[in-house]
PyMOL CGO cylinders between C-alpha atoms (Angstrom):
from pymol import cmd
from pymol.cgo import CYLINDER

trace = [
    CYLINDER, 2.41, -17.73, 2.54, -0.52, -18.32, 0.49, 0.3, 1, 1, 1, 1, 1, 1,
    CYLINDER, -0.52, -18.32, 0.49, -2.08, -15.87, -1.73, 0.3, 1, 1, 1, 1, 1, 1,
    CYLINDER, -2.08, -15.87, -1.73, -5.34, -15.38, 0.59, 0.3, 1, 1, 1, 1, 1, 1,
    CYLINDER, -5.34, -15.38, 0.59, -3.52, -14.84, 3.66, 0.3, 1, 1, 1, 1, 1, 1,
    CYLINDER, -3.52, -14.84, 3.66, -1.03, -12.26, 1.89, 0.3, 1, 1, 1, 1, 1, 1,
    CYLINDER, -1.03, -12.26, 1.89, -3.68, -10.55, 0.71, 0.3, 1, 1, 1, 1, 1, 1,
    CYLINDER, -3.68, -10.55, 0.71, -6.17, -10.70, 3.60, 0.3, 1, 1, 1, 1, 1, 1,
    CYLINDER, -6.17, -10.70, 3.60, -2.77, -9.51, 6.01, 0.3, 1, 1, 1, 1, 1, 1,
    CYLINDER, -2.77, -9.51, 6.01, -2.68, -6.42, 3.40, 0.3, 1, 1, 1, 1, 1, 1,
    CYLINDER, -2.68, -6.42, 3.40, -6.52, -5.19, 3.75, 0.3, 1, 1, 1, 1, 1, 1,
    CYLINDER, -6.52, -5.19, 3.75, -5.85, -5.61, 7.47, 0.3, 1, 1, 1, 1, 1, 1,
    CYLINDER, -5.85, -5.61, 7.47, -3.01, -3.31, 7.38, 0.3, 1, 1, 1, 1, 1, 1,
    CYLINDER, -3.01, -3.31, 7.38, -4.88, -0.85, 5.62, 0.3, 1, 1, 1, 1, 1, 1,
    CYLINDER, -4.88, -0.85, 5.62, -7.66, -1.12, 7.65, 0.3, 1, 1, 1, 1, 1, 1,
    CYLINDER, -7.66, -1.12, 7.65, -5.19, -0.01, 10.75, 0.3, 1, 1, 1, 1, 1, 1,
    CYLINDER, -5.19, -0.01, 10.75, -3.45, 2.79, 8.49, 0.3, 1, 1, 1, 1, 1, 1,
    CYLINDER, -3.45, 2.79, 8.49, -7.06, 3.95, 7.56, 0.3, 1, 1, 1, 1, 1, 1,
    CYLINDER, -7.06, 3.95, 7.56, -8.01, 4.09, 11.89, 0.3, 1, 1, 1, 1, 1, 1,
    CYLINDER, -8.01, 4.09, 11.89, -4.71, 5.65, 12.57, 0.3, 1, 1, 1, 1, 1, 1,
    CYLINDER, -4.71, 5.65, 12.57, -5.09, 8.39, 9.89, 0.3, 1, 1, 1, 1, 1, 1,
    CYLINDER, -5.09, 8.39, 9.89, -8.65, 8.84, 10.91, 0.3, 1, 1, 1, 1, 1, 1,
    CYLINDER, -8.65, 8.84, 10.91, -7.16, 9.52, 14.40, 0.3, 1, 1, 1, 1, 1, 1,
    CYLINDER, -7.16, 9.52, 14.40, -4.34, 11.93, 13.76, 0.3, 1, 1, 1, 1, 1, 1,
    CYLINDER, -4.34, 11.93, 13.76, -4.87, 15.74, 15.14, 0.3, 1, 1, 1, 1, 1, 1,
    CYLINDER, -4.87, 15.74, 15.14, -6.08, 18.40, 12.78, 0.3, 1, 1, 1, 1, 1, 1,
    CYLINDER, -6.08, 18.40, 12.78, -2.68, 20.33, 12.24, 0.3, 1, 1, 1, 1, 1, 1,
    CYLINDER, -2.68, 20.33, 12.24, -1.22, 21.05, 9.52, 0.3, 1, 1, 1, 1, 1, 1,
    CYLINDER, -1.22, 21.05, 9.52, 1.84, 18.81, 9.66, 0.3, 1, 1, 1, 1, 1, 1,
    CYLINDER, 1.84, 18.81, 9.66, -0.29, 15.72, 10.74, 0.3, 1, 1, 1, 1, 1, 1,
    CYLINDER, -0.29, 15.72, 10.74, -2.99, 16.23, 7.99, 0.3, 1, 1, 1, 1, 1, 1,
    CYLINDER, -2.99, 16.23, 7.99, -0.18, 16.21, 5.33, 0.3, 1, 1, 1, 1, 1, 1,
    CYLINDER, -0.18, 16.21, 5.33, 1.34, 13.24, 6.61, 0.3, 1, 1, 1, 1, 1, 1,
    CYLINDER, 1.34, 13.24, 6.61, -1.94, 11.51, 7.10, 0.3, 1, 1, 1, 1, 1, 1,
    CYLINDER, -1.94, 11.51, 7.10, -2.71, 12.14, 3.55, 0.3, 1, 1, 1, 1, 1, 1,
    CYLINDER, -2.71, 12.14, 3.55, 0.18, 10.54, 1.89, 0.3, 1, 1, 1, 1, 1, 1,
    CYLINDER, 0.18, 10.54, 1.89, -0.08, 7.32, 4.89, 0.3, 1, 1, 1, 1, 1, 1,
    CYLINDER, -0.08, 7.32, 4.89, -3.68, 7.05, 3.73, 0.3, 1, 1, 1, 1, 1, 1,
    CYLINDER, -3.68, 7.05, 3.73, -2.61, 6.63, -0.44, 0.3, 1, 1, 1, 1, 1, 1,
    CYLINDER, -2.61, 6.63, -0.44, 0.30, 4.68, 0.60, 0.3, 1, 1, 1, 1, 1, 1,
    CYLINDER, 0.30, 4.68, 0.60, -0.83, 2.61, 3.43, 0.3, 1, 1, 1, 1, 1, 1,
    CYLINDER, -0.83, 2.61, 3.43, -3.94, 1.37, 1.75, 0.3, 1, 1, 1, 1, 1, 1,
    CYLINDER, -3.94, 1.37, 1.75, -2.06, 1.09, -2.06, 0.3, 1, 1, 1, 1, 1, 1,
    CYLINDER, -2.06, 1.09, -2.06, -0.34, -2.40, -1.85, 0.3, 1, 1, 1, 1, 1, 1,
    CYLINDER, -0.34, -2.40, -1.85, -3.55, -4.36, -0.92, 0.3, 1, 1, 1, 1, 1, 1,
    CYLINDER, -3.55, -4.36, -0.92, -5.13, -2.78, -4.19, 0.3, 1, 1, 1, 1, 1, 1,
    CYLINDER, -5.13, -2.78, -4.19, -1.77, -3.16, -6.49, 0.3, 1, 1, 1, 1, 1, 1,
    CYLINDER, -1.77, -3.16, -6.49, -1.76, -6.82, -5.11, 0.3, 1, 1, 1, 1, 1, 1,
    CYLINDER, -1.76, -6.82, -5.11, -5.51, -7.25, -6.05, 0.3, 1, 1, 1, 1, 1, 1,
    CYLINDER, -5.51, -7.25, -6.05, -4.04, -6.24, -9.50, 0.3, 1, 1, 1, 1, 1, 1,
    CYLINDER, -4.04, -6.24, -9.50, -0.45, -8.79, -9.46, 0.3, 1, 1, 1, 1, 1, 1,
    CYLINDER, -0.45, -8.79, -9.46, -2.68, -11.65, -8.99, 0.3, 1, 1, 1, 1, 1, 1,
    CYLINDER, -2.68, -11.65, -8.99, -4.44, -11.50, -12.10, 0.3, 1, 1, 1, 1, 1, 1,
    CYLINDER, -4.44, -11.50, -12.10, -1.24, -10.33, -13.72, 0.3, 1, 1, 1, 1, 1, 1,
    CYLINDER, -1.24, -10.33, -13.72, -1.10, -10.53, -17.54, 0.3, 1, 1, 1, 1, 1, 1,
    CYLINDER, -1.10, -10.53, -17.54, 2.75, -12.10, -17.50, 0.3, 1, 1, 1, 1, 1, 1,
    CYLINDER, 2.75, -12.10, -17.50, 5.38, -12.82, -15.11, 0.3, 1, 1, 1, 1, 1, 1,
    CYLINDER, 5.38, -12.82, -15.11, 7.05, -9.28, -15.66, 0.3, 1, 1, 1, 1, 1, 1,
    CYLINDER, 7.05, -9.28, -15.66, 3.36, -7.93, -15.03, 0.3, 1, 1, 1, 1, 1, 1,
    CYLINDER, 3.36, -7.93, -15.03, 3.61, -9.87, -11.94, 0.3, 1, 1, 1, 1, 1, 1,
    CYLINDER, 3.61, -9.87, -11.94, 7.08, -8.72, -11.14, 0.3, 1, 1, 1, 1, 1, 1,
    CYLINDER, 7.08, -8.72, -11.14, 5.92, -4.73, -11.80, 0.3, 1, 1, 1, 1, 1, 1,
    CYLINDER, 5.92, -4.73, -11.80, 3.11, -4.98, -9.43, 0.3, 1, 1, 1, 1, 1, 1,
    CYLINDER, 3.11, -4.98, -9.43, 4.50, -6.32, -6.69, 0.3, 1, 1, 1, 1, 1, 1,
    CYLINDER, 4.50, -6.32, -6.69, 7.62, -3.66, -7.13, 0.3, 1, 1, 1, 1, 1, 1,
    CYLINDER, 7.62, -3.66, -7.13, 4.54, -1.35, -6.89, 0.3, 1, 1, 1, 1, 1, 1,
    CYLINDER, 4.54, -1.35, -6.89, 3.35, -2.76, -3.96, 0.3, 1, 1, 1, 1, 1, 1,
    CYLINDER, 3.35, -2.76, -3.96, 7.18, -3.01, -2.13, 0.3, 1, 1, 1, 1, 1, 1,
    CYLINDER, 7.18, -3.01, -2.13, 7.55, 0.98, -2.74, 0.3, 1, 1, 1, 1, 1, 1,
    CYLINDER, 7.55, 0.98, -2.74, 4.40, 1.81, -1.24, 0.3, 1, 1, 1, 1, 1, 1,
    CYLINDER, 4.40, 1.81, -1.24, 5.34, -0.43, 1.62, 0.3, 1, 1, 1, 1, 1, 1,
    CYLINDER, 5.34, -0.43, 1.62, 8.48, 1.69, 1.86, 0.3, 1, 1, 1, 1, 1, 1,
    CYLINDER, 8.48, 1.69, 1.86, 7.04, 4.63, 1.98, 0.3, 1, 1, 1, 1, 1, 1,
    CYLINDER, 7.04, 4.63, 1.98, 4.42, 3.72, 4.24, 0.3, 1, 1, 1, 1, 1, 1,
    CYLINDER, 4.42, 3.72, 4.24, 7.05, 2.54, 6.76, 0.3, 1, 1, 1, 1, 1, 1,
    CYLINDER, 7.05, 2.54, 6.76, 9.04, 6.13, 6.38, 0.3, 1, 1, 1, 1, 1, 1,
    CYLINDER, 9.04, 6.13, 6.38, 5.56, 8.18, 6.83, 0.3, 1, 1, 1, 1, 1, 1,
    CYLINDER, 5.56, 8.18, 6.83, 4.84, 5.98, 10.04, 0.3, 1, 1, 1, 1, 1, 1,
    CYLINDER, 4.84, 5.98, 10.04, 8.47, 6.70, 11.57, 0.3, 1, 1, 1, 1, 1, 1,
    CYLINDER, 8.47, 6.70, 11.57, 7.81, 10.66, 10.91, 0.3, 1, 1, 1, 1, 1, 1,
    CYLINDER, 7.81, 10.66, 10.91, 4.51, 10.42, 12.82, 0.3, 1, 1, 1, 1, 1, 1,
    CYLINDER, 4.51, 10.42, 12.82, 6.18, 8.34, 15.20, 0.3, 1, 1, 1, 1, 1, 1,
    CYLINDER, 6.18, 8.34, 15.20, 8.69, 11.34, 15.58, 0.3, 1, 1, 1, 1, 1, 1,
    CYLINDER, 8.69, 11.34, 15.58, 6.14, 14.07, 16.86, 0.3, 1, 1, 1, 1, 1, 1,
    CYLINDER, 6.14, 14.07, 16.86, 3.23, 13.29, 19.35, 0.3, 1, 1, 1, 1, 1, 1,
    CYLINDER, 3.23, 13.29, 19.35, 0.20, 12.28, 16.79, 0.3, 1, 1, 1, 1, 1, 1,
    CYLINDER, 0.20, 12.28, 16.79, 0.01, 9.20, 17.59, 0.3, 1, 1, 1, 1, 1, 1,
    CYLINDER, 0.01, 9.20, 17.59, 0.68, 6.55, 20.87, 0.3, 1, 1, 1, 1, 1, 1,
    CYLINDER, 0.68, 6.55, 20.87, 3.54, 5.19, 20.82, 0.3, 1, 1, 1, 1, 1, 1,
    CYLINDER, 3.54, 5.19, 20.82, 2.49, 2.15, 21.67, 0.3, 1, 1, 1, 1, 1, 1,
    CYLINDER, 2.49, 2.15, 21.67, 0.15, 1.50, 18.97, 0.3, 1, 1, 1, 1, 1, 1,
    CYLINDER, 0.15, 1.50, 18.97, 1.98, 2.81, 16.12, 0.3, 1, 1, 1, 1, 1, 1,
    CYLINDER, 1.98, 2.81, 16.12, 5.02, -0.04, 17.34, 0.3, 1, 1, 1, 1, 1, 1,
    CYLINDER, 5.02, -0.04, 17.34, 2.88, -3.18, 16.06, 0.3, 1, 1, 1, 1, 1, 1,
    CYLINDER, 2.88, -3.18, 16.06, 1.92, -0.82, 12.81, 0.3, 1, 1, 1, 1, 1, 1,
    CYLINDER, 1.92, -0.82, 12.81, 5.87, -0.43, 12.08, 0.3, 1, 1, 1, 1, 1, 1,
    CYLINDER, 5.87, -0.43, 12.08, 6.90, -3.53, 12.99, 0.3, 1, 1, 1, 1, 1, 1,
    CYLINDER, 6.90, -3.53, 12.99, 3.97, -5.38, 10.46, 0.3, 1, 1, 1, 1, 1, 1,
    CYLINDER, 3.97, -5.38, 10.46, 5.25, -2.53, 7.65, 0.3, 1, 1, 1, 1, 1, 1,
    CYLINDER, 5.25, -2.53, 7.65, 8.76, -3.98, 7.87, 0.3, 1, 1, 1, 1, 1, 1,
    CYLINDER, 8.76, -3.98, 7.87, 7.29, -7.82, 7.96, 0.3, 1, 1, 1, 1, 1, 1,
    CYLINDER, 7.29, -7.82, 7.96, 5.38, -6.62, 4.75, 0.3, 1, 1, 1, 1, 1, 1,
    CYLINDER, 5.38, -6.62, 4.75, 8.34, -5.42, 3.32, 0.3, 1, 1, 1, 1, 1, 1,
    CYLINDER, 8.34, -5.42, 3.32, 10.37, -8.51, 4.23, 0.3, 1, 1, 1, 1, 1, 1,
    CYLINDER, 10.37, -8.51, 4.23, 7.72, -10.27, 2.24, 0.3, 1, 1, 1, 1, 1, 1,
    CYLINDER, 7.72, -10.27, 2.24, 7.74, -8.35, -0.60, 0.3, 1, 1, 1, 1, 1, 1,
    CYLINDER, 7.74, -8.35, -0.60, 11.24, -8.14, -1.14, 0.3, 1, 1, 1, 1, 1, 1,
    CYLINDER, 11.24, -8.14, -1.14, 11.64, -11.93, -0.82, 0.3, 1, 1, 1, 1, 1, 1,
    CYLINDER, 11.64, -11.93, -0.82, 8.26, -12.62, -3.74, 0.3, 1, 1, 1, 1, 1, 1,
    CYLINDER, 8.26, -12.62, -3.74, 10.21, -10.04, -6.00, 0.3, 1, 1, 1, 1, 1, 1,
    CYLINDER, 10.21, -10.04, -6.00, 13.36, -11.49, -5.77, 0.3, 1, 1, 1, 1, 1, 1,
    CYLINDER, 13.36, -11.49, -5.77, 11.95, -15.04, -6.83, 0.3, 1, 1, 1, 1, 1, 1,
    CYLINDER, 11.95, -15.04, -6.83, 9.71, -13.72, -8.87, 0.3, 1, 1, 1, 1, 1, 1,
    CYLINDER, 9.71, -13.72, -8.87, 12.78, -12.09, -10.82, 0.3, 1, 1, 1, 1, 1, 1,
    CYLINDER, 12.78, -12.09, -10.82, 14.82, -15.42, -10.36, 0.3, 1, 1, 1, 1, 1, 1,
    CYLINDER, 14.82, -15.42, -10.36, 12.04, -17.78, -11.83, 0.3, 1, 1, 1, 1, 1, 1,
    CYLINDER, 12.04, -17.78, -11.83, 11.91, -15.15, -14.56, 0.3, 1, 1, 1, 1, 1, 1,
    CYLINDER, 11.91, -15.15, -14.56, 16.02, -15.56, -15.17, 0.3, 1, 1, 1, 1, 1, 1,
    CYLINDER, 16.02, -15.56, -15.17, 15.57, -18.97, -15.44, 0.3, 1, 1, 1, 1, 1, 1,
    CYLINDER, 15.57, -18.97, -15.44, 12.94, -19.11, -17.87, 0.3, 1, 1, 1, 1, 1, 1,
]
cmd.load_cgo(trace, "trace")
């Protein structure tokens, strides 16, 4: 995947984090999760932004660490919303299922990221 795509497949997913947030009931319980979906669902397309001008490959390799444990999270927080009624079912599905694609992703750059790294 090229850098572009990654990267304009990351503001997309934080442009649907950002609609699903903005469309989660006023309770307490939904307004705490929204909070922490909204830092961590829209965090890896800024971090990102940041490992491609990266100073050094362990820069690199930081940032996109950065970016895989926000993905995490993000995936966790949108399987506890999933869990109570905020949110249709049927739309938060794709939203999952491109958080664990993401994370696929990520863990695969990282990994030869680190193994370029070893090598050099």
């Amino acid at each position: 995947m090229k850098p572009l795509d990654l990267e304009n497949r990351l503001i997309e997913f934080a442009s649907r984090i950002i609609k699903l947030v903005e469309k989660l009931p006023n309770s307490s319980g939904a307004k705490h999760l929204g909070n922490q979906l909204l830092r961590s669902g829209t965090a890896p397309a800024l971090n990102y932004g940041e490992a491609q001008a990266a100073e050094s490959r362990v820069d690199f390799i930081h940032k996109m660490k950065i970016c895989l444990k926000e993905l995490r999270e993000t995936s966790v927080n949108l399987k506890l919303i999933q869990k109570h009624p905020y949110y249709p079912n049927n739309k938060l599905v794709p939203i999952i299922k491109e958080s664990l694609e993401l994370i696929a992703i990520f863990t695969a750059s990282t990994k030869t990221a680190i193994g370029k790294q070893n090598k050099a």
